[in-house]
N, C-alpha and C positions, 0 to 999 in steps of 0.2 A: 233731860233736854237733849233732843237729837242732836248731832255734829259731825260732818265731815270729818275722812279721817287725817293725818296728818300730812300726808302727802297730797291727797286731794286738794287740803287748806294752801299746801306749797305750792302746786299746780296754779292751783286760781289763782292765787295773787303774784302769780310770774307769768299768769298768760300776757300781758302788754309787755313784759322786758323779754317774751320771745323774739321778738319780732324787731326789737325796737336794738338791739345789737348785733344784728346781722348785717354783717357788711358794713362797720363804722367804728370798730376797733380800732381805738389810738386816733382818731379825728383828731387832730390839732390845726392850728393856723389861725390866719385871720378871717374874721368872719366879718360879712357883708349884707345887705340887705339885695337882693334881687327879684323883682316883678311882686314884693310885701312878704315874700321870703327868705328862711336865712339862707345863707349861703356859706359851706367850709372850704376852703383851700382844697381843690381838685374833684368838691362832693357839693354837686347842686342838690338844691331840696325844694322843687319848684311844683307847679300843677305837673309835669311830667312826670317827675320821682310818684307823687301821690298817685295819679291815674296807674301807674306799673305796678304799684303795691296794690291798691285796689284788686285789679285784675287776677296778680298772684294769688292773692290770701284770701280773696273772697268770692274769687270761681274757678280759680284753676286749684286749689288746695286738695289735701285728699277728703279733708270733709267741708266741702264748700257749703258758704253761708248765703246765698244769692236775697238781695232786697225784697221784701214782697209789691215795693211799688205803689203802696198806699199812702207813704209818709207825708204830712201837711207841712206845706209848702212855711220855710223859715221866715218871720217878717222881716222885712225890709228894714225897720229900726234895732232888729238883733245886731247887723254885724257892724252899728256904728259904736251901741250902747255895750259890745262885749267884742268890739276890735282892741283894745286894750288889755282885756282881760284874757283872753285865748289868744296860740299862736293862729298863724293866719291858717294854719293846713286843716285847723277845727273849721274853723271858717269857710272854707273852701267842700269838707265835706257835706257842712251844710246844705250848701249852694247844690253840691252835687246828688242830696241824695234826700233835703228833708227832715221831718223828723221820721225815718222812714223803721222797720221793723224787717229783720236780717233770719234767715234760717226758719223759716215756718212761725215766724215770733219769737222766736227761743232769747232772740239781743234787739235791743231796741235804743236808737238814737232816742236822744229826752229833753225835752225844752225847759232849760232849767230855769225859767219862772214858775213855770207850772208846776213845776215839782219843791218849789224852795220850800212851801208850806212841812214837806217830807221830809226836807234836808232837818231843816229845823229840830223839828219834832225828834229826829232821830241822835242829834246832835247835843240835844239838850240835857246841861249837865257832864258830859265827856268833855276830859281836860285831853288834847290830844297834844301829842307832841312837836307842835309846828308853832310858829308865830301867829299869835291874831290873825285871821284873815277870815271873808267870806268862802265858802266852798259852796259848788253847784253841782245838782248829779249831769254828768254828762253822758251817762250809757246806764243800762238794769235789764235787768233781763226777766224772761216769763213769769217767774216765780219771785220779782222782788227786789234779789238781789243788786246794791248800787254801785256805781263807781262814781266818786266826787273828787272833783277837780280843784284846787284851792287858787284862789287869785294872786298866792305867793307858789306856794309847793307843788301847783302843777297836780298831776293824777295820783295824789299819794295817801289815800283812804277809800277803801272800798268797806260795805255795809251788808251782813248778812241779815237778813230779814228772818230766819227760822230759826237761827240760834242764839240772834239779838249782839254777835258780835261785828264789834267797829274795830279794822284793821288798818293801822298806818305804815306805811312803809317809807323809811327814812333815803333811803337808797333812788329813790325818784323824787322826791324835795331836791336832794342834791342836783341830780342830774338837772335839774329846772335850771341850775346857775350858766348852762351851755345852751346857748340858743339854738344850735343845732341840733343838739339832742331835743330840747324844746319845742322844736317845730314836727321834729320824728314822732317823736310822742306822742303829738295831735291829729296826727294819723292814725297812728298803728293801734289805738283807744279803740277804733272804727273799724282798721281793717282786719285787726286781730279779735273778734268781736268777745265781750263775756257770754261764757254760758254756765247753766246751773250744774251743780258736782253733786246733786241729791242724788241717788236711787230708789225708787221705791222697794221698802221691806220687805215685800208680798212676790213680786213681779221681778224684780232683778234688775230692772230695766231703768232709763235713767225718767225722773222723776214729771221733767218738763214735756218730752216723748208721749209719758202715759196722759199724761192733761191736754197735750194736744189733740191726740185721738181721740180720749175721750168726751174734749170740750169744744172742739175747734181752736182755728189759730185765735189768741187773744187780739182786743183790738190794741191802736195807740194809747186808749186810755183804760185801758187795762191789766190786771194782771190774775195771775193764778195765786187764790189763798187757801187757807182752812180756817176754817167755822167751825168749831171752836178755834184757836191759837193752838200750834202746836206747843205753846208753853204751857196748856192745863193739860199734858199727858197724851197719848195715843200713839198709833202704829205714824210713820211716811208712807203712806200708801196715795195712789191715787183715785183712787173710789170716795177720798175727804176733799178732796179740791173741789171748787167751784170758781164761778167767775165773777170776780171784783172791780169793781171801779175804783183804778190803782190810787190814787192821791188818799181819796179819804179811808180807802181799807189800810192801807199803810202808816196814816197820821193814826190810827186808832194802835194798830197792832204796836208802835214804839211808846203806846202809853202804857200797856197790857203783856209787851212780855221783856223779861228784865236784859237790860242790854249791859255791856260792859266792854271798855276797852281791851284789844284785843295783843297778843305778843305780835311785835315786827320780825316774822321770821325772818325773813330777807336778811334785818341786819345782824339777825342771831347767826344764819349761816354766812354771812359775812368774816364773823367773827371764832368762828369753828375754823372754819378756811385760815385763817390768819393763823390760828395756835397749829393747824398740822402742819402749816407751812416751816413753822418756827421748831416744830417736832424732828421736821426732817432735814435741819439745818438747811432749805432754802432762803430763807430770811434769818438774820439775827435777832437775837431774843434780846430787845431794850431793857428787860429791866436784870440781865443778867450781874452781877458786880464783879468786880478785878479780883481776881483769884491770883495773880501771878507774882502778889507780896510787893508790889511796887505802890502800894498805899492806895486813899481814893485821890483822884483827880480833881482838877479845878478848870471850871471853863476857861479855853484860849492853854494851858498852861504845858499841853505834849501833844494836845490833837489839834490840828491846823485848821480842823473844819468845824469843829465845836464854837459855839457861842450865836445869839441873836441870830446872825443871818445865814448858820449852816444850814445845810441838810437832813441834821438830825435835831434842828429847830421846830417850833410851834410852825405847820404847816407843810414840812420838810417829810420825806420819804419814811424818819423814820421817828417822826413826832406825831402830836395830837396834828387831827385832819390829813395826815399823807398818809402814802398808800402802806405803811405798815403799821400806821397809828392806832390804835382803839378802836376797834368795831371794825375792822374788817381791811380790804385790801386800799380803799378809799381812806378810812379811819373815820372818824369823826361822827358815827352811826351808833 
């Protein structure tokens, strides 16, 4: 079974927290609602903010993704029936752009009714690690690939269609709990668009490239596959691609090629980060014991700050859930 290699695989599922931490470091305060956006203490997040990212990351970038301007128009009952459901800044791209197709087709906004038949199908069976919720692809790109949005966890499952892996990332669940991160988010899905990390074997070259040249740009309702699956064997080449009518080439291909939940690198190197931290005596190591013959301690009984409501309590800096808990600098991952 082909695959990405491992950095590629890191790449991809860090393209939306590129974008999505720049310039928001340490956000605290109170947070507000302004014009159906949030708002943080000194960091508006309004149609302004969005239009300047726009602009930045999807023309002025070094490799800009420009709209191709074909996208159908969002109905009018999406943004009451999924005003709930998405922050407003999805909403808004909506408005701004359609369901429109980004970089010669390579990223494509997705109307996730149309595609829920996909979500489905691909989903079925995978015990993912989030709470119950529905999930909607909200972006895919030429060759397939999904990104689903969860109505609790925010953008924290993307879906590889070629190697049949489902990848969750605990580390953007979380972040869903900041509405300001929440609302960044519902941008930067858009402005940071996905694109496919194939190469073709043959060519060198990247895989969705060679199917554009040689197929044309795909439509809305379309994508680039192979016929046979590349799960019964064969080269990545693009001389096997042809063009699919994306919903039910994709409902077919999660019956047909074996899918499987996928490692959350994110929270792996979260938690790599955390042990070298602890290597090089920047953090201390919690589960170190009293070496110094004064016996073990008892909660409250020599440390002032021990017990239920310290700091190195459940949720505390240096417990389960804080920044030097389990799983990484956040913990709780």
């Amino acid at each position: 079974m082909p695959c990405a290699s491992p950095w590629q695989t890191v790449m991809r599922k860090g393209w939306k927290r590129g974008c999505l931490f720049v310039g928001c470091g340490g956000v605290v305060g109170v947070t507000v609602r302004v014009m159906g956006f949030a708002r943080a203490e000194n960091l508006e997040w309004g149609p302004e903010w969005v239009e300047r990212t726009i602009q930045e990351d999807m023309f002025e970038s070094v490799d800009p993704m420009p709209p191709l301007g074909v996208g159908r128009v969002v109905p009018e009952g999406y943004f009451e029936r999924f005003g709930g459901v998405f922050p407003e800044s999805v909403l808004y791209i909506w408005r701004r752009f359609g369901f429109d197709g980004f970089g010669q087709g390579r990223s494509w906004i997705t109307d996730p009714v149309e595609w829920a038949p996909v979500v489905d199908a691909w989903l079925e069976g995978i015990e993912l690690p989030f709470p119950p919720q529905r999930w909607h692809c909200v972006a895919r790109t030429a060759l397939g690939y999904m990104l689903l949005w969860g109505e609790i966890s925010g953008p924290a499952v993307d879906i590889d269609v070629i190697n049949g892996e489902i990848s969750p990332n605990a580390n953007e669940a979380e972040n869903m709990t900041d509405p300001v991160v929440r609302e960044r988010s519902g941008c930067t899905v858009f402005t940071s668009p996905l694109e496919d990390v194939y190469d073709d074997e043959v060519s060198g070259r990247p895989l969705a490239v060679e199917g554009i040249e040689r197929l044309g740009v795909p439509g809305a309702d379309e994508v680039f596959g192979f016929v046979p699956p590349l799960s019964f064997g064969g080269q990545i080449s693009g001389d096997r691609l042809s063009v699919q009518k994306a919903v039910p080439y994709l409902v077919g291909l999660a019956q047909s090629t074996p899918r499987y939940l996928g490692v959350d690198l994110m929270a792996a190197w979260g938690g790599a980060a955390t042990q070298f931290l602890i290597d090089q005596g920047a953090i201390p190591n919690s589960t170190n014991t009293d070496t110094s013959g004064g016996g073990a301690s008892t909660p409250g009984d020599s440390d002032p700050h021990s017990g239920p409501d310290s700091q190195d309590g459940p949720g505390g800096p240096g417990g389960p859930g804080g920044p030097a808990g389990p799983g990484g600098f956040g913990g709780g991952l």
